[in-house]
C-alpha positions, 0 to 999 in steps of 0.5 A: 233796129228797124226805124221808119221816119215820117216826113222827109223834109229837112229834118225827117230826110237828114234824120233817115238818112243819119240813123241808116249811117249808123246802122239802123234799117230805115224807111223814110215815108212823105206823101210828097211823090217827088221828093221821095223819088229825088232821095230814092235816087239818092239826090237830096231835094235841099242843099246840105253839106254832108247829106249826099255822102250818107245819102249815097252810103246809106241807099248803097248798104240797102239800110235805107229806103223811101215809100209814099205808103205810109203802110210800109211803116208797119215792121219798124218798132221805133216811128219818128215823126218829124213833119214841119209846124209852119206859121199858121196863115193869118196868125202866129200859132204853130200849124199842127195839121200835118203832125195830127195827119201823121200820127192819123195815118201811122196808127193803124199799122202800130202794134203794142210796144211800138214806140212813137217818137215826136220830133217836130218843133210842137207847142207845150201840151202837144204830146200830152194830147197826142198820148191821149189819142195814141191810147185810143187808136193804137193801144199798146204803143208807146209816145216819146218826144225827142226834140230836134237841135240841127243847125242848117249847114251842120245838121248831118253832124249834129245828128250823128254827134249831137251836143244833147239828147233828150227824152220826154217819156211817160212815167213808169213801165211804159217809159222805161220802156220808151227810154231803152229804145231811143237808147239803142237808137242813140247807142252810138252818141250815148257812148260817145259821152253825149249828154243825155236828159230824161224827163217829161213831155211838157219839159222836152218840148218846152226845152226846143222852143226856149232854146230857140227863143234865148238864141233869138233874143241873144242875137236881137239883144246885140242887134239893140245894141248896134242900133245905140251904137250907131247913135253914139259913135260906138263900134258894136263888133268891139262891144261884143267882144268885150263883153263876150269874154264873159263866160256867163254872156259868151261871144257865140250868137253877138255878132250884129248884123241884118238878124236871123230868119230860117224856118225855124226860130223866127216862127217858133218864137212867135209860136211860143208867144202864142202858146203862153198867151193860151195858156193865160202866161203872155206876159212871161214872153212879152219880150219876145215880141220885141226880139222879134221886132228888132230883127225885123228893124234890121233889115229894113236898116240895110236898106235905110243905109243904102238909100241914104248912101244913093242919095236919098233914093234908089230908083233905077240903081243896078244893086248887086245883093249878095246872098238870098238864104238866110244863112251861109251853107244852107239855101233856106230861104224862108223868112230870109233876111237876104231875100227880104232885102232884094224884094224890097229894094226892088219895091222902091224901083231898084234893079236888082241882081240877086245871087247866091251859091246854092239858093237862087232856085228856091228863091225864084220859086216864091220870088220871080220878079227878081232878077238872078245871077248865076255868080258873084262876078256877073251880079256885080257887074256895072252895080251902082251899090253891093249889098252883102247881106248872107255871110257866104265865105266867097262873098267874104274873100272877095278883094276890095281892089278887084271887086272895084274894076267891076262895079259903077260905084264903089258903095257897099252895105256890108249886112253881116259885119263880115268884111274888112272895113279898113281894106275896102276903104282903102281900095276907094269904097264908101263903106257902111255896116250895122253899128260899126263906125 
């Protein structure tokens, strides 16, 4: 099929360059001039395992190409729009400018039985009104709303394999019609035995920001749960396991630690609070703002920890922080944990050495004040105290014992619960994590 995608950020790039590696004739349109000159040369302009390789595979079968002329959309019969919904300045409702730009500026090269397909994280009620405007600026063409569930750091597989598929489509005829052809998009995954739902619009977006919202509440609700073992003595990763052996409850996501971040769950739970509360249904997600709550205590308890292990204060301390994206194989940024806990310890007068594998770039970008290290070793060099706070694997292998010779003092914040505690204190260090004894 000839497909194009609107929007080459992290979502509409991975998505173009997937659906050209399972052999569709893709053009990928973003009006940002150097990140289509990056993909056209075949250099992701993010980190993302797997990414190069279709990338590459993909521009070198001639399937795949990338435009700033939103005009060479114009030929494709299936549109996906995957621009990003940011927080919107000032408030916690999702910015929908730039979905409402897209879909301006796609329009007039549309014809009748194109097919449009929403892929944006968007409030409920947001593709109803895009139908409405589509009707009137291109008769004929036909709206979808397809959510997206990528995981950074698993987005290329989770796209060409996905766990589900889901169509919000329009009655009758016309969603009949929007149904086949996401149907041959997704022929491969479709026939692999991916699970697929076929529903409303209200119901497909609803089904991405509530799968968000219960991932973000499971993990602040382990996080609670750590905050009371640390009063009690209790061990919360024990705890977790207990509990998670419990098919209903399930261990995935209970992992305790400095909390989530990303550009994805921290905005969209405060986007639904937003969203119910115009829609006059606040209080069915009060809670949500709790989760919110405990994931932003969490990180200010790494740093409450590492005060407390110094004595009361860090100013002048070399501290060597380990990770800046908010997650492992990814160098997001955005609302990190990670790096939310550098700037702050610099903010009580800490001398910060940040590193990570793949996101110091994208962190000096928004945080130049701090100081970066190229690799572990040279972060942690005559560190007064570590602290761990994104879960890299190298950061998780690294030895005790050698990992002393480098350091002035043997204390670490181990932020993630990821490191052997009864191995680092046997090599000599004061070892403190989140809800661990």
């Amino acid at each position: 099929m000839k497909i194009s995608v609107i929007g080459c950020g992290y979502l509409g790039a991975v998505h173009a360059a997937a659906m050209a590696e399972l052999g569709h004739e893709v053009v990928g349109i973003d009006v940002d001039t150097a990140k289509i000159e990056s993909l056209s040369a075949g250099i992701p302009p993010f980190f993302e395992p797997g990414l190069p390789e279709i990338l590459a595979t993909a521009m070198a079968s001639g399937r795949l190409r990338f435009s700033t002329d939103i005009a060479d959309a114009a030929g494709a019969t299936v549109h996906f729009v995957a621009v990003g919904t940011p927080q919107q300045y000032g408030g916690n409702a999702a910015d929908l400018r730039f979905v409402d730009a897209a879909f301006e500026a796609l329009a007039p090269h549309l014809t009748p039985g194109d097919v449009v397909v929403g892929k944006s994280t968007v409030p409920v009620g947001t593709a109803a009104r895009l139908s409405e405007t589509l009707a009137s600026t291109a008769p004929g063409a036909i709206l979808a709303w397809n959510p997206e569930f990528l995981r950074e750091g698993f987005a290329v597989a989770d796209t060409i394999k996905p766990d589900r598929l889901v169509y919000g489509v329009p009655d009758g005829e016309p969603g009949a019609r929007a149904t086949s052809a996401l149907d041959r998009v997704y022929a491969s995954a479709i026939e692999g035995g991916t699970p697929l739902v076929v529903t409303d619009y209200a119901t497909a977006e609803l089904v991405k920001v509530s799968a968000n919202a219960f991932l973000a509440t499971k993990i602040s609700f382990i996080n609670a749960m750590a905050e009371i073992a640390e009063v009690t003595g209790a061990d919360v990763t024990a705890l977790a396991d207990a509990i998670g052996y419990d098919s209903r409850i399930g261990r995935r996501f209970l992992n305790a630690g400095v909390g989530f971040g990303g550009g994805c769950l921290p905005k969209d739970i405060r986007a639904f609070i937003a969203r119910a509360e115009e829609l006059g249904r606040g209080e069915s997600v009060v809670f949500l703002k709790e989760v919110d709550q405990i994931n932003l205590r969490r990180r200010q308890r790494v740093i409450d920890l590492l005060v407390e292990l110094l004595g009361g204060q860090v100013n002048g301390k070399r501290i060597a922080v380990l990770g800046l994206a908010f997650k492992p194989h990814s160098d997001d940024v955005r609302d990190s944990p990670a790096l939310d806990v550098a700037v702050q310890l610099r903010g009580l007068g800490a001398k910060v050495i940040a590193t990570d594998p793949h996101a110091i770039a994208n962190a000096r970008r928004t945080h130049p004040q701090l100081t970066y290290a190229d690799d572990a070793n040279t972060a942690l060099h005559d560190a007064d105290a570590v602290v761990l706070v994104t879960e890299w694997p190298e950061y998780k292998a690294l030895d005790p014992v050698q990992t002393a010779g480098r350091v002035r003092g043997q204390i670490i914040v181990d932020g993630r619960n990821s490191l052997d505690a009864a191995a680092w204190r046997s090599a000599g260090w004061t070892y403190r994590s989140l809800g661990r004894r």
